[in-house]
ZAMARGU-4260 file (C-alpha; in steps of 0.2 Angstrom, whole numbers, plus 5000, padded with zeros to 4 digits):
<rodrens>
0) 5000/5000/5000 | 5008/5017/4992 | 5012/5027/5013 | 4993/5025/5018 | 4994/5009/5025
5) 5002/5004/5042 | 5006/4986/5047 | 5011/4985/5067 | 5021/4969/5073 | 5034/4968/5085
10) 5049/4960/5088 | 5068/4961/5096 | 5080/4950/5099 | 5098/4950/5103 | 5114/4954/5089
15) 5132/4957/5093 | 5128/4960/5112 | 5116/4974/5109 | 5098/4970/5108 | 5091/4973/5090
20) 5074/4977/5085 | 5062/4978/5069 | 5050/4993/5080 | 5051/5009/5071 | 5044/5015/5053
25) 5047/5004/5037 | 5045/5007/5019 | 5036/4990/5013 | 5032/4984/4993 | 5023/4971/4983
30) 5031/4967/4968 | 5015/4968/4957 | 5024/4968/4941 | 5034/4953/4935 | 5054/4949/4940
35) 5058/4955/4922 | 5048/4972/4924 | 5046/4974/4943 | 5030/4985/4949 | 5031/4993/4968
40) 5015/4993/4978 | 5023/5003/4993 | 5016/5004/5009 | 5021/5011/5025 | 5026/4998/5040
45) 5025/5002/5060 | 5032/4991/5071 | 5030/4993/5087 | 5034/4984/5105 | 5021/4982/5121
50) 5023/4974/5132 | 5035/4962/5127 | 5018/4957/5115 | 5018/4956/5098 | 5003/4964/5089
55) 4999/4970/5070 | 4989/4981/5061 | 4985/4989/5042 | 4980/5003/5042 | 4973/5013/5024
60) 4971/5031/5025 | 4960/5034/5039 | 4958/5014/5041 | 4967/5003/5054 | 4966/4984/5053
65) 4968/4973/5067 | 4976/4957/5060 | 4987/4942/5070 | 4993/4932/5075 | 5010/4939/5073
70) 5026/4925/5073 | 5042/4928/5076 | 5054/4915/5078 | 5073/4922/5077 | 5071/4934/5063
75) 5059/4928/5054 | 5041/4936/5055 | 5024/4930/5051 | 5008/4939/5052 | 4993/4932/5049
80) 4977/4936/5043 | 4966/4925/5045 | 4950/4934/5040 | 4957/4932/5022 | 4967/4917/5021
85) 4980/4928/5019 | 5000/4927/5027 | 5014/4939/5027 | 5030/4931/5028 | 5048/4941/5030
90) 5065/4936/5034 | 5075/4951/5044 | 5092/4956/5040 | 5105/4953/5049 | 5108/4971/5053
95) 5089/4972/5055 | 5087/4989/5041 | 5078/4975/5028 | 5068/4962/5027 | 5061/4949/5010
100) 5049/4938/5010 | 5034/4934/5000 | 5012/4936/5002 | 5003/4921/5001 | 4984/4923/5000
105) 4971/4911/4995 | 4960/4913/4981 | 4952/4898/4974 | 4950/4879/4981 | 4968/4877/4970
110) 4976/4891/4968 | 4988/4902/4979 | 4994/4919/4976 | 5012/4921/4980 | 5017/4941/4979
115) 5036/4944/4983 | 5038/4955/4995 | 5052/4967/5001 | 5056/4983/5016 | 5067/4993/5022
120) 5069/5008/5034 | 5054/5022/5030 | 5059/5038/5024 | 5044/5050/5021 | 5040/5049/5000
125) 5043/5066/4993 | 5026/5069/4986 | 5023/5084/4974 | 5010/5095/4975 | 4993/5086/4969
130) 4982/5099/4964 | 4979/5093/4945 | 4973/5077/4953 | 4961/5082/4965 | 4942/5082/4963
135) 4929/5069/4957 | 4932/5058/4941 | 4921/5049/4929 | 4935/5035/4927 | 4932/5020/4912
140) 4941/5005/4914 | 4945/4997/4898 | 4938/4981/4900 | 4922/4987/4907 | 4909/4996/4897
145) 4901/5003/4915 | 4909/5021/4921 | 4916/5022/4937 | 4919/5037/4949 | 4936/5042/4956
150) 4936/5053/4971 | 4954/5062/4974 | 4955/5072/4991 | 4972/5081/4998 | 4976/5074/5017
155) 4977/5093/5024 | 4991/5090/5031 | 5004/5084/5018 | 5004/5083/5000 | 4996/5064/5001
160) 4981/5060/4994 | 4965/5048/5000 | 4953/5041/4990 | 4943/5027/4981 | 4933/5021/4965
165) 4917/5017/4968 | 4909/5004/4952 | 4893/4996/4953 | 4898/4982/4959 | 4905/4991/4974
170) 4918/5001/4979 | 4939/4999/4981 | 4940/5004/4999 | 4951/5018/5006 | 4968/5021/4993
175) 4980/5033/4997 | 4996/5038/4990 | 5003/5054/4980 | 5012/5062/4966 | 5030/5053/4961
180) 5038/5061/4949 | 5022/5068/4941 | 5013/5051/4942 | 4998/5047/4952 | 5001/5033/4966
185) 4986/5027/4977 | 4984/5009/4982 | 4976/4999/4995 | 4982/4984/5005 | 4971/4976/5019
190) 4976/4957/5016 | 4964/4954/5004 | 4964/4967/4990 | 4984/4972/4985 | 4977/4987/4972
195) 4985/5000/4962 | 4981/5015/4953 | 4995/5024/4943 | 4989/5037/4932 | 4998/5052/4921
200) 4989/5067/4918 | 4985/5072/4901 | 4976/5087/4890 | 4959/5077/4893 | 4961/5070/4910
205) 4969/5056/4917 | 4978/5038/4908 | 4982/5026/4919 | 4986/5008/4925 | 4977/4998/4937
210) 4982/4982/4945 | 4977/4971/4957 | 4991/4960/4966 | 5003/4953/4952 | 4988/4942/4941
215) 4976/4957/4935 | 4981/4973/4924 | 4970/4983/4916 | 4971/5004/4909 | 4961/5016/4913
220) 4956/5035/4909 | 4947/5047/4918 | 4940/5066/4914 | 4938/5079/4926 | 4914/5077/4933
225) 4910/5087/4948 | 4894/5078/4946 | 4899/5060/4941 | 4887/5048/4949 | 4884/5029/4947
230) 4867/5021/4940 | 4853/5019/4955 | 4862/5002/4965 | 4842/4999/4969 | 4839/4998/4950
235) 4853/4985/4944 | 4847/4968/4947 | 4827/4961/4949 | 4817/4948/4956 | 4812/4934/4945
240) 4800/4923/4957 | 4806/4907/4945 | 4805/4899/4963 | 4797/4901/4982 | 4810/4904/4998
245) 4805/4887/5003 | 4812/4878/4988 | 4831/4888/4990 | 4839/4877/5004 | 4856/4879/5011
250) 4866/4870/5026 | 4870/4882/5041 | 4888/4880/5048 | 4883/4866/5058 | 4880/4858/5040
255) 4860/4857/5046 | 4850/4860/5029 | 4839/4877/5031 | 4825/4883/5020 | 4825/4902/5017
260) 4806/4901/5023 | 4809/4893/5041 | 4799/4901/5054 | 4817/4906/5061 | 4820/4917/5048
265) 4803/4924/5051 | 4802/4945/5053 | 4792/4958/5049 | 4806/4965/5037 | 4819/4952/5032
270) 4835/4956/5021 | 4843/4942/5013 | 4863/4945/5009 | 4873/4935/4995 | 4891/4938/5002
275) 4908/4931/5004 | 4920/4930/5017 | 4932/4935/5006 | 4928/4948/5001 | 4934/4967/5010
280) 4915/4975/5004 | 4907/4960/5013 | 4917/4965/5026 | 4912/4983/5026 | 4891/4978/5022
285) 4890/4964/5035 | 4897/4976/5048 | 4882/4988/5045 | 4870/4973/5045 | 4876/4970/5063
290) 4873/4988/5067 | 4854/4985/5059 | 4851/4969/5069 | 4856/4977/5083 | 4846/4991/5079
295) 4830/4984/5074 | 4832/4964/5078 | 4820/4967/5092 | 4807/4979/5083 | 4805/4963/5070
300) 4821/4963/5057 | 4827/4948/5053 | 4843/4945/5043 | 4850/4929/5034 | 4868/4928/5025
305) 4871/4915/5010 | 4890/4914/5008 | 4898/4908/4992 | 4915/4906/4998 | 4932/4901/4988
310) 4933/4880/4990 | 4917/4871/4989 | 4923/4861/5003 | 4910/4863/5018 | 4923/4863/5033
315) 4936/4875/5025 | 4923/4888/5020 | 4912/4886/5035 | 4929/4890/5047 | 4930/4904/5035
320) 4913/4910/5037 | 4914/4909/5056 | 4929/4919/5053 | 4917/4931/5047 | 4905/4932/5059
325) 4917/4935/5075 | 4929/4949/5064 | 4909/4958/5060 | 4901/4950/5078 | 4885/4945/5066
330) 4873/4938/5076 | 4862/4933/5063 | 4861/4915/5055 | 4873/4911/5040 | 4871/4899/5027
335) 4885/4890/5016 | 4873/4896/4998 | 4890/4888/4987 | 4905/4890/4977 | 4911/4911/4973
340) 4907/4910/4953 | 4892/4924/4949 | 4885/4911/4936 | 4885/4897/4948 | 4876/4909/4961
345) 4863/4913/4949 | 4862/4899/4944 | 4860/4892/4962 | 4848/4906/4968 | 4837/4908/4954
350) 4826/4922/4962 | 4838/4934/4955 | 4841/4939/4935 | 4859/4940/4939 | 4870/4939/4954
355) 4881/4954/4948 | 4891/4958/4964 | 4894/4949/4982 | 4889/4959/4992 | 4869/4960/4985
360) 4855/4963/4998 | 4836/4960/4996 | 4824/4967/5007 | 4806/4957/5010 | 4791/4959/5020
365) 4785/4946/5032 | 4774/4936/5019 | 4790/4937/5007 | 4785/4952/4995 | 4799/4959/4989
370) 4803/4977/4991 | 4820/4983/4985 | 4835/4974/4978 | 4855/4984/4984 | 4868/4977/4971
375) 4887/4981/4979 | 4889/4991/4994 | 4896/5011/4995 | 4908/5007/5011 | 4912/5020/5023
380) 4928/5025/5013 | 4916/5033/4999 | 4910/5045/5014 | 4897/5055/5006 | 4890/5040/4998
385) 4889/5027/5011 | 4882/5039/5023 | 4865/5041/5007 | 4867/5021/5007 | 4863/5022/5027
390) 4849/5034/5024 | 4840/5023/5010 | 4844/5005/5020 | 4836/5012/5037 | 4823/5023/5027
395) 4815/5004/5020 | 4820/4995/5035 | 4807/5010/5044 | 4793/5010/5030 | 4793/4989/5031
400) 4791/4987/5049 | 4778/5001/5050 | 4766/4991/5036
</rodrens>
């Protein structure tokens, strides 16, 4: 992550008599390019020591992420992050000024992603001044025909910059970075996403490069909308009533079989979410459906969570899933609903036209009427948007229970 993200672990441990440490500041970077034509994805490191503890955090921007456990064993480090299926592991340097090592995150039943990974000693990047960069953006990604919207804000202390894109399958979480030599630099790395933006300015906007740890590349290009907006997240995906609740049944995580009409998913208002564990905007949404159960559990809301996780195997996604649950503290049911493909899930769910993004939520009444449809999820790193999000969820939520 380009200076906007922190990780915290701690270590010490002696060398040539004196006690040697990894606390203080480091300059991390994913290789997101290839050996032959290497790619940096920086991103700050904090170590620090408590209490003869070791501890870690990302942190994004304004975002910071609990992760562990964190491993050390002589100078070799390992954090965890198990939310993710996702591992950092680094060899320190003798003299303890570097490290190497490699990210390893899951992300299918077979496949492993293996990022190489380097650090040293952090030295504050020498951002230029932003100004051409800043503002709102309709942003095209050139193997997309849907617009997204780039938002580009100055941290008021420094020249670094937040922001995010926000697409209508959801949005790319909290990016922060700066100017290098005239090039735009934001990326975000919270164990599951390792993303890039690179961008140059031209006469009609922004060109630029986007990646996505070291097995996705795509360009992009952006012109300068004060009033770029995405289509209606209500409007994108519709309900088919090919089938009844009670036909679409789904094992809990004690591998029980539930149909989604069981009296104990009953409520006067019910929102079914399509999710997956894996996925940082799941993340974001399944920590504001908490907030709503909490909310409204007890004036008649009910929530239900169908997870379509990465292996297809029933104990590894279920650990996963429960993963989940105590990371966002859900306290409403989750079901295993299948494997992460969008056709399969259609496929599986069949009330829907399309599964087009994990997170999607449906909203019901209590004799299954179906009263609005949320594809994707504005998180709370797209500020103004997310707050409209909270608006329109609780404004249905209210109109549902008072029918």
């Amino acid at each position: 992550m380009l200076a906007g993200i922190t990780l915290i672990f701690l270590a010490a441990s002696p060398l040539l008599g004196q006690e040697q440490t990894v606390a203080g500041d480091w300059q991390f970077q994913l290789n997101v390019g290839t050996e032959a034509a290497p790619e940096p994805l920086p991103f700050r490191v904090k170590l620090i020591e408590q209490d003869q503890m070791w501890a870690a955090s990302l942190i994004n921007g304004p975002e910071e992420i609990s992760v562990g456990p964190v491993v050390m064993d002589h100078r070799s480090v390992v954090i965890e992050i198990p939310h993710y299926a996702s591992t950092l592991s680094l060899r320190v340097s003798s003299d303890y000024q570097s490290m190497v090592g490699q990210w390893k995150k899951r992300r299918s039943r077979d496949e492993r992603a293996t990022v190489p990974v380097s650090a040293t000693r952090y030295v504050r990047p020498d951002w230029s001044d932003p100004v051409e960069f800043l503002g709102r953006w309709s942003l095209k990604f050139e193997d997309s025909d849907d617009l997204a919207v780039a938002v580009i804000k100055q941290n008021p202390e420094s020249n670094q910059v937040f922001g995010t894109v926000l697409t209508t399958t959801g949005d790319y979480r909290y990016l922060a970075g700066g100017i290098v030599d005239g090039q735009l630099r934001m990326s975000c790395f919270d164990g599951a996403h390792a993303f890039l933006f690179t961008g140059n300015k031209t006469p009609k906007g922004i060109q630029g490069c986007f990646r996505s740890g070291n097995w996705y590349r795509v360009n992009w290009t952006a012109t300068a909308n004060g009033n770029a907006s995405l289509p209606d997240a209500f409007g994108q995906t519709e309900w088919t009533d090919k089938i009844s609740l009670s036909e679409l049944q789904f094992p809990n995580l004690e591998k029980e079989l539930k149909s989604l009409d069981a009296p104990e998913f009953a409520g006067q208002c019910r929102i079914i979410e399509i999710f997956g564990s894996w996925c940082p905007n799941c993340h974001d949404a399944g920590r504001y459906l908490s907030e709503l159960h909490e909310t409204y559990g007890a004036r008649g809301l009910s929530i239900v969570g169908l997870a379509f996780e990465l292996t297809g195997d029933f104990e590894t996604d279920a650990a996963q899933v429960r993963k989940f649950a105590v990371r966002n503290e859900t306290k409403y049911p989750l079901l295993l609903a299948g494997i992460a493909d969008k056709t399969m899930a259609t496929q599986r769910l069949q009330v829907l036209d399309r599964v087009r993004s994990y997170p999607t939520m449906i909203f019901l009444d209590q004799t299954g009427n179906v009263k609005a449809i949320y594809t994707g999820f504005s998180g709370p790193a797209t500020g103004e948007a997310h707050q409209k999000l909270r608006r329109r969820f609780e404004a249905i939520i209210e109109q549902v229970l008072q029918d």
